[in-house]
N, C-alpha and C positions, 0 to 999 in steps of 0.2 A: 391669702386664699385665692386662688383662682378662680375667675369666671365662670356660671356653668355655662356645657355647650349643647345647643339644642342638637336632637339625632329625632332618627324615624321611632316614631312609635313615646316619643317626648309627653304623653297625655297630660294636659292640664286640665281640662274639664272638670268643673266638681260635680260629678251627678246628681240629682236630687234625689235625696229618700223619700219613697210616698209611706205616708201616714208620720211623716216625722213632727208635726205639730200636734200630735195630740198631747193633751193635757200639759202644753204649753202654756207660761201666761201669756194676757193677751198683749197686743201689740198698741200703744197711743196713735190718736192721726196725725200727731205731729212726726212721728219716725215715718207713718206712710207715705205719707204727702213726703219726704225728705228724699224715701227712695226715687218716687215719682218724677221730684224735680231735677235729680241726679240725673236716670235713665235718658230725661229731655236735653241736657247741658245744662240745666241752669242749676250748679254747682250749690248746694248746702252747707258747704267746706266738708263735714263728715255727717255722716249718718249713726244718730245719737239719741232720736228722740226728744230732743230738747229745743225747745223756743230761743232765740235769741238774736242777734246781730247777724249770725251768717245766714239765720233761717230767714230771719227777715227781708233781708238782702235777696234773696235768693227768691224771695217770692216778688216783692217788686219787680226784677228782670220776668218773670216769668207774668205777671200782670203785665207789664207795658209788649210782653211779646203778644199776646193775645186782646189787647186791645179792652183793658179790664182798668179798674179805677186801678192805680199806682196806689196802694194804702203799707204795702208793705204787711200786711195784718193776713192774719187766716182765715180770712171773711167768707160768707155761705157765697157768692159768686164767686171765688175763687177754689174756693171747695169742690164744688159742681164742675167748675175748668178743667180740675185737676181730675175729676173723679171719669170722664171724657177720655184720659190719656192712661188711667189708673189699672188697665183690671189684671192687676196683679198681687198675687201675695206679697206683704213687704217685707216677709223673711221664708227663707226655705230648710230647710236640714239639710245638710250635703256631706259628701263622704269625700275627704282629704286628698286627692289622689298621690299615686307613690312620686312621681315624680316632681310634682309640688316639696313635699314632704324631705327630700334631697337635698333640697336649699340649693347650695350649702351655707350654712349659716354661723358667724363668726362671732359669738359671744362678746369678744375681748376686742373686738373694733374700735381704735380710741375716737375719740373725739375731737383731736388736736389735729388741724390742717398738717405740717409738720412731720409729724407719724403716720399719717396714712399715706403716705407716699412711699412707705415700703411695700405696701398690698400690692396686691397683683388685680383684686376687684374688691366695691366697697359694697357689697351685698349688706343682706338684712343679718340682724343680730341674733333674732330667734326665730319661733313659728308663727309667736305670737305678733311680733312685729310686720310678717310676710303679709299674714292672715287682713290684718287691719289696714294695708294698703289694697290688698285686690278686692276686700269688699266695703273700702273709702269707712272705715268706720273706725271706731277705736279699743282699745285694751278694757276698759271698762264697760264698754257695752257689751263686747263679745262675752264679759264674765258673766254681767248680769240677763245676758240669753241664755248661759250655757252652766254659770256654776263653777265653783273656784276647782271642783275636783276632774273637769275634762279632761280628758287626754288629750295631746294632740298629736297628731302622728299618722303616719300612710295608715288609711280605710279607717280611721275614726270618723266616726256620725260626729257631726257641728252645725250647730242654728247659726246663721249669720243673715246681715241683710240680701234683700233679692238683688245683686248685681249680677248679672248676668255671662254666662260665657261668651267667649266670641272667638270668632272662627280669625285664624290666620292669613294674611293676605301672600298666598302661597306662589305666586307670581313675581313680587317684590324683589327688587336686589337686597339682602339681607348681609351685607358684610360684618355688622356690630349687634346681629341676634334681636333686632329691635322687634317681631313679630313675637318674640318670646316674650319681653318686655312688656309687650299689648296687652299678652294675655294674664300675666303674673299680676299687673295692675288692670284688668277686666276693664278696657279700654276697647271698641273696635274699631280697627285701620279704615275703614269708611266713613267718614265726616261729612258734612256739607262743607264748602270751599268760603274759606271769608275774602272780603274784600277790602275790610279795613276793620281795624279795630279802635277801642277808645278806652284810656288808661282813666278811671276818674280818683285823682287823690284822693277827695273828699268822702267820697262814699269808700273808697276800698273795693272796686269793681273794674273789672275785663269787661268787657262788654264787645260782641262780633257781630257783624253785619254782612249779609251778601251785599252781593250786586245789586239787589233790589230795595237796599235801604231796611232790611226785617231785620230785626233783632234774632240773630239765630242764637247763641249761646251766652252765657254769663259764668264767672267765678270770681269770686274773692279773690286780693290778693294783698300784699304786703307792697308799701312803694315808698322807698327812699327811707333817709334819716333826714334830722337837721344839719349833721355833717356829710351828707351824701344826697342834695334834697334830688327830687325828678326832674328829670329835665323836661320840662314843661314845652310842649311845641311838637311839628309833624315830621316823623321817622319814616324810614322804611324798614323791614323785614332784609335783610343783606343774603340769610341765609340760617340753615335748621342743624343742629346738631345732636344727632340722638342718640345715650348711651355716649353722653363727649366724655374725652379724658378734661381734666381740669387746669390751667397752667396757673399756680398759686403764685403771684407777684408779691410779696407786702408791703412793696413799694407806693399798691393802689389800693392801703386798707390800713385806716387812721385808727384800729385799736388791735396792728397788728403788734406782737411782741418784736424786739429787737436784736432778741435774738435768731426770727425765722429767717430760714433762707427759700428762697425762690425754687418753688419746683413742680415737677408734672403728678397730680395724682391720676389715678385709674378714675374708670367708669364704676357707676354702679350706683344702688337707687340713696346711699348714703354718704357720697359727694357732697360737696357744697353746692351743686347746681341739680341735684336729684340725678333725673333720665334725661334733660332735654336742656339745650340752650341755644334760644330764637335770639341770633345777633343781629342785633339793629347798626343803622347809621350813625347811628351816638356813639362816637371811639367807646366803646369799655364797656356798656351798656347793654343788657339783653335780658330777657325776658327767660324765665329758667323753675326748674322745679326744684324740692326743697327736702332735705331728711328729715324734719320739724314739723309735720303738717298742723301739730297742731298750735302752732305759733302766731300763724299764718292770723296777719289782722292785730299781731297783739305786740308783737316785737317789729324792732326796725328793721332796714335790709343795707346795705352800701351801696345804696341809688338804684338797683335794678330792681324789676317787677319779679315778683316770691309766690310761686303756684303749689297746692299741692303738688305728689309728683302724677299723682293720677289723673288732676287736670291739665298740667302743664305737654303730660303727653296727649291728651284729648285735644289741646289746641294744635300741637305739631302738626298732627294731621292737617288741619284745617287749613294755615299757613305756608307760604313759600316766598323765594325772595320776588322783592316787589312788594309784597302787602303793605298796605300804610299801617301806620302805628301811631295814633294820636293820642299824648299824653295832656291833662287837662289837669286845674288847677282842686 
């Protein structure tokens, strides 16, 4: 299936329905606080409502960004931190728009490196799949906001989390559609600039820094196997590739079959490398986005760093070659 192509009048905007939360249930503060620390960068891996390793994770970076005990916990000064950056509803009703709704969307996309190298693009499989990357959340939350019997479809009303639109950086050289991409994963092209970043095996963290030494942003992320462990030591950033085609080698992947052969797949958010892949100084190595988000932290990778694909484009921004890339034990 082929790629789609952005044209004038493309609207991805979800508008918001007013009065769409009535008689809604309520919402936990752990989904609040999730959206909150999303909108900031400091990645909750998804927006679920639920406690756990990523939320945990996720509030540490955001306590040592603010100068708060490191507890990792959703303690009352952290609460208060958050509630400072907060005033937002953490879910909205929104209506689907047509273009959204397009996709186009390829049921029958296999899963085998192999076979998707006949595609033309490796878009999303359904709506529900589309839905759950541009509002970082997942298949089971969207049901338990909205109900197994929703429709989905151009101008259906849908609860989802509050992630926000964002506007297209419409000056941009755009050769591979990636402003589309921005907006499809509710991503905006305006970041702060890092200056280096730090891989930490141990915890399962990205962690970015300006110039100034601040912790500007944070995500989870997946790092290495034991047959691919990290490469421990200081990188550079070589160069960004967004919406890359993929060059599948199995010469460089120890549980590839014997029977693949070496080939180019397309772009598209369900690649082996998502939307984005930041190639480092390490031959073979790069930092990249993932079809699997929800993997991410749970499964292994072939030695390179595994982003969602909604943060791994949130860092592209951020990055360019030159940036160091320090991986840690």
């Amino acid at each position: 299936m082929s790629a789609p192509e952005a044209s004038p009048g493309d609207e991805l905007d979800f508008v918001s329905q007013q009065g769409g939360e009535a008689n809604q249930p309520s919402i936990n503060p752990v989904f609040a606080a999730q959206v909150v620390l999303d909108r900031l960068g400091f990645s909750p891996l998804v927006v679920d409502g639920k406690e756990g390793p990523a939320f945990s994770l996720a509030l540490r970076g955001f306590q040592q960004a603010n100068d708060l005990p490191e507890t990792g916990q959703f303690d009352e000064p952290t609460r208060k931190a958050l509630d400072r950056f907060g005033n937002v509803p953490p879910t909205i009703t929104v209506e689907i728009p047509a273009a959204f709704a397009r996709g186009p969307f390829d049921r029958d996309l296999p899963r085998d490196l192999s076979d998707q190298a006949r595609f033309e693009h490796l878009g999303y499989r359904s709506m529900t799949e589309a839905l759950t990357e541009r509002f970082h959340t997942t298949p089971s939350t969207l049901l338990a906001l909205n109900g197994p019997n929703t429709r989905l479809a151009a101008g259906a009303k849908v609860r989802v989390p509050n992630i926000a639109n964002v506007d297209p950086d419409k000056t941009a050289d755009d050769p591979r559609n990636w402003q589309r991409t921005l907006q499809l994963l509710g991503v905006s092209p305006k970041q702060p600039e890092a200056d280096r970043l730090v891989v930490d095996k141990s915890d399962g963290a990205l962690q970015v820094f300006d110039a100034d030494d601040k912790l500007i942003a944070q995500f989870p992320v997946t790092t290495g196997s034991s047959h691919d462990p990290l490469p421990i030591g200081v990188w550079t950033v070589k160069g960004v590739a967004r919406n890359p085609d993929y060059h599948y080698n199995p010469d460089l992947f120890w549980d590839a079959s014997d029977s693949d052969d070496a080939a180019r797949l397309p772009p598209g958010p369900n690649g082996p490398v998502g939307v984005v892949w930041i190639d480092l100084s390490k031959p073979h190595y790069g930092i990249h986005g993932t079809p699997e988000p929800q993997n991410i932290g749970h499964t292994e990778s072939h030695g390179c760093v595994r982003l969602t694909n909604w943060d791994a484009a949130r860092l592209a921004q951020m990055v360019s070659p030159g940036t160091k890339v320090i991986f840690e034990p």
